[in-house]
C-alpha positions in Angstrom: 23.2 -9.6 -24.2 25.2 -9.9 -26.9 24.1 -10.8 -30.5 25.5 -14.7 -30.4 23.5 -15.5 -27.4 20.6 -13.9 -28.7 21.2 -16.2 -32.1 21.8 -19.2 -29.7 18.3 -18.6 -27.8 16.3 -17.7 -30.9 17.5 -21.3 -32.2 16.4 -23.1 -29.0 13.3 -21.2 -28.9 12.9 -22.9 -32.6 13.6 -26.1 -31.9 11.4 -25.8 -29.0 14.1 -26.8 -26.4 14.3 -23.0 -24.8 14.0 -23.4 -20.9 11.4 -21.3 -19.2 14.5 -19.1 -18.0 15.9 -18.9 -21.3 12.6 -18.1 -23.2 12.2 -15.0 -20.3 15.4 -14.0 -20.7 14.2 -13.6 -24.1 11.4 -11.5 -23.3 13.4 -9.2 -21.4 15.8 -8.4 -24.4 13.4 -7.8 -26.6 11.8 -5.3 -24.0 14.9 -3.4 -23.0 16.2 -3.0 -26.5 13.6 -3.3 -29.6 10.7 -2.4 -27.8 11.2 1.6 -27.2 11.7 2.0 -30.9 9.6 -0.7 -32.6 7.7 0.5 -35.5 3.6 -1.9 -35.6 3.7 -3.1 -39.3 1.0 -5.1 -40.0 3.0 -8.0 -42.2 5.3 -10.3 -40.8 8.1 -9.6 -43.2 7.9 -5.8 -42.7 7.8 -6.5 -38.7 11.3 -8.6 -39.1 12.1 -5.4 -40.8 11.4 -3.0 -38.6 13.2 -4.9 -35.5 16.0 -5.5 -37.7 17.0 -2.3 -38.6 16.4 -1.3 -34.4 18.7 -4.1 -33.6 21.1 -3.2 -36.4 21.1 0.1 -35.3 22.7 -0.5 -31.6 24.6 -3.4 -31.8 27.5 -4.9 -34.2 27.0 -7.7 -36.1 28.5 -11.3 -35.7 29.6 -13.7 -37.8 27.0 -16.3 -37.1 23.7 -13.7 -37.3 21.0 -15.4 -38.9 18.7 -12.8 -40.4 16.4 -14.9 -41.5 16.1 -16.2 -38.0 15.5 -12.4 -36.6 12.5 -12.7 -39.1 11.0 -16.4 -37.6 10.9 -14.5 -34.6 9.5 -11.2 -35.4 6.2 -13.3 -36.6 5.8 -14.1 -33.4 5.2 -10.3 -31.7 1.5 -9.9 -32.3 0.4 -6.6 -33.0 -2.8 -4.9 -31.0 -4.9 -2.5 -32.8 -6.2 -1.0 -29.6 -3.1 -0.4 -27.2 -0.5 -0.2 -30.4 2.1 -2.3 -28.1 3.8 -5.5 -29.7 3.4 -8.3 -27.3 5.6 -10.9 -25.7 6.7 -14.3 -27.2 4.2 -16.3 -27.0 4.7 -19.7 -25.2 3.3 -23.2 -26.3 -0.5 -23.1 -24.4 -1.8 -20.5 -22.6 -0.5 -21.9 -19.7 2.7 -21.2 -20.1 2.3 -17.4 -20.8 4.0 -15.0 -18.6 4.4 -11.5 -18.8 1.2 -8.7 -19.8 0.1 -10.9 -22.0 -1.5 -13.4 -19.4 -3.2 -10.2 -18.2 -5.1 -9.9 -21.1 -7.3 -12.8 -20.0 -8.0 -10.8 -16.8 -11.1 -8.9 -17.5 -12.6 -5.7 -15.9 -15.5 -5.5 -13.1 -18.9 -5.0 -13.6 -22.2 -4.5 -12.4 -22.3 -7.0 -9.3 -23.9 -6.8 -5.8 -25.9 -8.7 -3.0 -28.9 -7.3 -1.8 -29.7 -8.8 2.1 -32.9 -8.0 3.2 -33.9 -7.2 6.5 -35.2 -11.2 7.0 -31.8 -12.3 5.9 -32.8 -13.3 2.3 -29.9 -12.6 0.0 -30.3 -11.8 -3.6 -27.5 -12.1 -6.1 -28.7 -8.7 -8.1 -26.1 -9.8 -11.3 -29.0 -13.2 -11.4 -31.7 -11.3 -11.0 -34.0 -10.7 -13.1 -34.9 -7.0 -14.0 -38.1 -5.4 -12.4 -39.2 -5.5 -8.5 -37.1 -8.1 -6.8 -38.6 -7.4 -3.0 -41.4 -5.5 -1.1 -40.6 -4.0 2.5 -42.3 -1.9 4.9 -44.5 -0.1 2.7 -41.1 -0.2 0.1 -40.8 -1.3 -3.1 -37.6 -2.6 -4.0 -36.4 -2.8 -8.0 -33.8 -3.8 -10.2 -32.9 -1.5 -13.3 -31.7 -2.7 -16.4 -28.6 -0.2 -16.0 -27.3 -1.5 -12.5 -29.3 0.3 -10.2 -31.3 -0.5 -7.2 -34.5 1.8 -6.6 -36.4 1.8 -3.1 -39.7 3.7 -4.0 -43.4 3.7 -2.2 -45.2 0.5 -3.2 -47.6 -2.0 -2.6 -46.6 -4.6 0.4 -48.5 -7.0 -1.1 -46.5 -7.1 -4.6 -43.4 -8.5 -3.8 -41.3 -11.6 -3.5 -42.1 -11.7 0.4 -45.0 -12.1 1.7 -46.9 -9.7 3.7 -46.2 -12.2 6.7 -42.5 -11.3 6.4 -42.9 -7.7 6.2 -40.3 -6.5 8.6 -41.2 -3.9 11.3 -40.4 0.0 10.5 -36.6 -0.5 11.8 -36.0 -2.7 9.3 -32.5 -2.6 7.5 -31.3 -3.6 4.4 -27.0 -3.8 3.3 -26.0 -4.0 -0.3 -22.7 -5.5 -1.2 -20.1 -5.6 -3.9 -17.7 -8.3 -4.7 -14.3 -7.4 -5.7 -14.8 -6.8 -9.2 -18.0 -5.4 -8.6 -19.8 -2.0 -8.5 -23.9 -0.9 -7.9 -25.8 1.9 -7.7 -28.5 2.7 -5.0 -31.7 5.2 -5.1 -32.9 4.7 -1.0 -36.0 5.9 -0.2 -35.8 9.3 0.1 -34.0 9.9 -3.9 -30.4 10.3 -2.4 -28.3 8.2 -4.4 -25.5 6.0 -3.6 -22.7 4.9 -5.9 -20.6 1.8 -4.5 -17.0 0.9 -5.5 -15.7 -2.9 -6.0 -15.2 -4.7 -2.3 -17.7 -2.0 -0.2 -20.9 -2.4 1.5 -23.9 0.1 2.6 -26.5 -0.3 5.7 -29.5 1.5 5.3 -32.9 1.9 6.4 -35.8 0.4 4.4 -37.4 3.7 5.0 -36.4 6.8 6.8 -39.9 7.6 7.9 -40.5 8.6 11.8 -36.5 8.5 11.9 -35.3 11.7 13.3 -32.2 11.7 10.8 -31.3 9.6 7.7 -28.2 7.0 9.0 -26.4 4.8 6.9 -23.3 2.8 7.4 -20.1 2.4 4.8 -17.5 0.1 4.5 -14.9 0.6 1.4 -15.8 3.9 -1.1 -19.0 5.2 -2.2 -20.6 8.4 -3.7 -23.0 10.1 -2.8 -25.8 12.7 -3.8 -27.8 13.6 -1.1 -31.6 14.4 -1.3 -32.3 17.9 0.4 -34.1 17.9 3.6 -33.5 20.8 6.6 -35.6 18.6 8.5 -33.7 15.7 8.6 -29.9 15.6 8.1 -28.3 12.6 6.3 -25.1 11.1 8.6 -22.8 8.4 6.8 -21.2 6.6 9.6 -17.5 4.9 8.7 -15.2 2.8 11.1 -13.2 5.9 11.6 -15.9 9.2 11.7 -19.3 10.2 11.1 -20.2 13.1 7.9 -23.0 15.0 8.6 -24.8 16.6 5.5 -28.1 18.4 4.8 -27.8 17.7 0.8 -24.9 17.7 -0.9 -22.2 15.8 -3.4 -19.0 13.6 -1.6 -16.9 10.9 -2.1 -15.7 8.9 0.9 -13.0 6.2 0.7 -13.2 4.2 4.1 -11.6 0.8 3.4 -10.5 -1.0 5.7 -7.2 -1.9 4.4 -6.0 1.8 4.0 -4.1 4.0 6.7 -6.7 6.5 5.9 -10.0 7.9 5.2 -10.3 10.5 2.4 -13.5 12.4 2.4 -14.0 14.4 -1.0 -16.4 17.7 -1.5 -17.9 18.7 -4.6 -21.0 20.5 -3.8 -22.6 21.8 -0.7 -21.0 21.4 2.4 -20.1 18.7 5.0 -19.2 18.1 8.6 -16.7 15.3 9.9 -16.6 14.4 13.2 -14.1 11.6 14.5 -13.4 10.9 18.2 -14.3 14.5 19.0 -12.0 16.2 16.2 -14.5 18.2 13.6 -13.5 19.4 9.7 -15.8 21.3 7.9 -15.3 21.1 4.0 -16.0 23.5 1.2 -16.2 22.3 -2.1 -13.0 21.1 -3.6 -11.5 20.1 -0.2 -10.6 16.7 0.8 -9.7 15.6 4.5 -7.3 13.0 4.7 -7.9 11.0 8.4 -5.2 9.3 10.1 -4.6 10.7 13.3 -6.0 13.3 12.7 -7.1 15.6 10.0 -5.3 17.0 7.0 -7.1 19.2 4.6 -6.3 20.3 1.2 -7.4 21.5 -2.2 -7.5 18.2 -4.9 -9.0 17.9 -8.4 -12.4 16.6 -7.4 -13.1 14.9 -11.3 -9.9 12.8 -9.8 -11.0 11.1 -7.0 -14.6 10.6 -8.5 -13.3 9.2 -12.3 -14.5 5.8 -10.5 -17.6 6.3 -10.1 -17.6 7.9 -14.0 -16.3 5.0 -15.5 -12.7 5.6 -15.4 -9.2 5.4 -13.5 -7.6 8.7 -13.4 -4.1 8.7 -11.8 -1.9 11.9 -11.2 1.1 11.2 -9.6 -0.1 8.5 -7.5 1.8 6.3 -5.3 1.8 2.7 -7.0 1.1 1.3 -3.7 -2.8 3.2 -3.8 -3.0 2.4 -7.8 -2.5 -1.2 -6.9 -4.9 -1.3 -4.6 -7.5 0.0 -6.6 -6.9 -2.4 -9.7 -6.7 -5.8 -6.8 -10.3 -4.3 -6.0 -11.8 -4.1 -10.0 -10.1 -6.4 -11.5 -10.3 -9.1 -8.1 -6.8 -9.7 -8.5 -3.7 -10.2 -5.4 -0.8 -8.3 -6.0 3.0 -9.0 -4.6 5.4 -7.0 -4.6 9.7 -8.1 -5.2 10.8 -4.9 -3.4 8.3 -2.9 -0.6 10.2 0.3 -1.7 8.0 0.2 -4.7 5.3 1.0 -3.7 6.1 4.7 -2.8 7.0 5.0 -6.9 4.2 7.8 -8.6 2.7 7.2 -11.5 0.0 9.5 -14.2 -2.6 7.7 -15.8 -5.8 7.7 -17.4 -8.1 4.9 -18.8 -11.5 3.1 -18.9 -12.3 0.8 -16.2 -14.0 -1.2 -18.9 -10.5 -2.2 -20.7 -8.6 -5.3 -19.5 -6.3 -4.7 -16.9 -3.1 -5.1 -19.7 -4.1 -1.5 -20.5 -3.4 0.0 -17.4 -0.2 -1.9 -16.8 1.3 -1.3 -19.8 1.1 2.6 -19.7 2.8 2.4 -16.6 5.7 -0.1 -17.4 6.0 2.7 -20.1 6.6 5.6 -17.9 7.8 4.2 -14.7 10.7 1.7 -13.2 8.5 -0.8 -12.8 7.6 -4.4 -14.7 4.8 -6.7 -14.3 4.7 -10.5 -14.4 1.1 -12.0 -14.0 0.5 -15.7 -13.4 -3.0 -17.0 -13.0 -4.9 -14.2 -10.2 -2.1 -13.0 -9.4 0.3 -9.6 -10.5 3.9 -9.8 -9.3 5.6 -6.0 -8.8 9.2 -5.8 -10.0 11.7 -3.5 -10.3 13.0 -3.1 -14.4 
């Protein structure tokens, strides 16, 4: 774009007769030519400065050029003390924003889950207060302060149910989490169970007089499995059965993905799907889709979730995507399929708004993203 269209957009976007096109087309400019080398004054007049001198620096001046202009609109480019990017023009109301900026407003996941009880009471555990929420078969059931559901021995009589409703010893319970959301489980036996956003967990109430410990998952969770020869612990999926004594794994069974990716850090595991068995040794994941594929990963990878973090290392978009629609509870489209196969490194906190993320990619990758409302459209730069 040459310098007297520029000036000719700059005085629209002034007069506040730009076109939504025009004001994009902006945007774009700004990103394909001052953004790379920008330097983040804090001033207004030293910003004008800085992109200035970068525009001087690659293109030849006009007649017309309106310097003072340049400087109107370098007031405009907000600078963030926390990601060091210069943001996009901003339009008349929120509204109207396009761009990364819009994805600012798009905040992280949290701790969020519903507890249903064997009697089909549900109980919104982000509402609930802290302290013990139910009483089952000889089970007490609490809320934590730090996200965390705790099934311990305790009196029947305590609860929110009444004795009356006491279910009988097969009793199950399921926890679920919203896209968006997350929770932690201690069952009844001290395993623990960490859930990812959009997954769900059956379990027993208790395991006692149960010849093993089953449960049943739906999207990804970790696990830390309480030690007992005398009972092992089975984690059924729509796809296979893991059979540990006690140990550490990951599983990612969503129902969405090709796959399912089962993830050893300590102990030892056995899959079994349709008749085909994989045994892991820590540091081994199998990958399920007809059939098994094992292989060496970097374990601290695949369970950065469950830490508090996204950690990507040449990832496809497509499986990056996926994981942010799930946190963040967004929909993603896509401009051109053949994007999703593009790889991407990156590393964050899942407590930063989703702008983070996206940022460090458009940095490093062929990609761009638009967000409008709940929704991030993929496009090609």
């Amino acid at each position: 774009m040459d310098l007297q269209k520029i000036n000719d957009l700059l005085s629209k976007y002034e007069q506040g007769t730009a076109s939504e096109s025009e004001i994009e087309e902006l945007n774009q400019w700004y990103r394909e030519i001052a953004y790379q080398d920008a330097e983040f004054p804090e001033s207004e007049d030293s910003a004008g400065d800085a992109i200035f001198k970068s525009i001087s620096s690659r293109t030849r001046p006009v007649k017309k050029f309106n310097r003072f202009r340049w400087m109107a609109a370098a007031s405009i480019f907000l600078v963030s003390a926390v990601t060091v990017t210069i943001l996009f023009i901003k339009y008349k109301s929120p509204e109207d924003r396009n761009g990364i900026l819009a994805a600012k407003e798009i905040l992280p996941g949290g701790n969020k889950a519903t507890l249903i009880l064997a009697n089909g009471t549900k109980v919104l555990l982000a509402d609930a207060s802290d302290g013990q929420i139910a009483s089952q078969n000889g089970m007490k059931v609490t809320k934590a302060a730090d996200g965390k559901l705790i099934y311990t021995v305790g009196d029947v009589n305590k609860g929110v149910q009444n004795s009356s409703d006491i279910p009988d010893s097969g009793a199950y319970n399921t926890i679920t989490t919203p896209k968006g959301g997350q929770y932690q489980v201690v069952l009844s036996d001290g395993s623990r169970v960490w859930l990812n956003a959009y997954s769900s967990l059956k379990f027993p109430v208790s395991f006692k007089s149960r010849k093993d410990r089953r449960v049943e998952l739906s999207g990804e969770g970790y696990f830390e499995i309480a030690h007992d020869k005398m009972s092992p612990f089975r984690v059924l999926t729509q796809r296979q059965t893991v059979e540990v004594l006690g140990t550490h794994f990951n599983i990612n069974a969503y129902p969405d993905d090709s796959s399912v990716k089962t993830t050893l850090l300590e102990g030892s595991v056995r899959i079994n799907s349709s008749g085909k068995i994989a045994v892991l040794t820590p540091g081994q994941q199998s990958n399920l889709t007809d059939r098994f594929i094992i292989e060496e990963v970097n374990t601290q990878e695949i369970v950065a979730w469950k830490d508090g973090y996204f950690n990507f290392d040449d990832e496809k978009l497509d499986n990056i995507m996926k994981s942010i629609s799930r946190w963040y509870n967004v929909d993603i489209v896509y401009q051109d399929e053949k994007l999703k196969n593009e790889t991407f490194g990156a590393v964050t906190n899942r407590s930063e708004k989703v702008s983070t993320l996206l940022k460090m990619m458009e940095q490093t990758g062929n990609v761009r993203f638009m967000v409008s409302g709940s929704t991030i459209t993929v496009s090609q730069k």
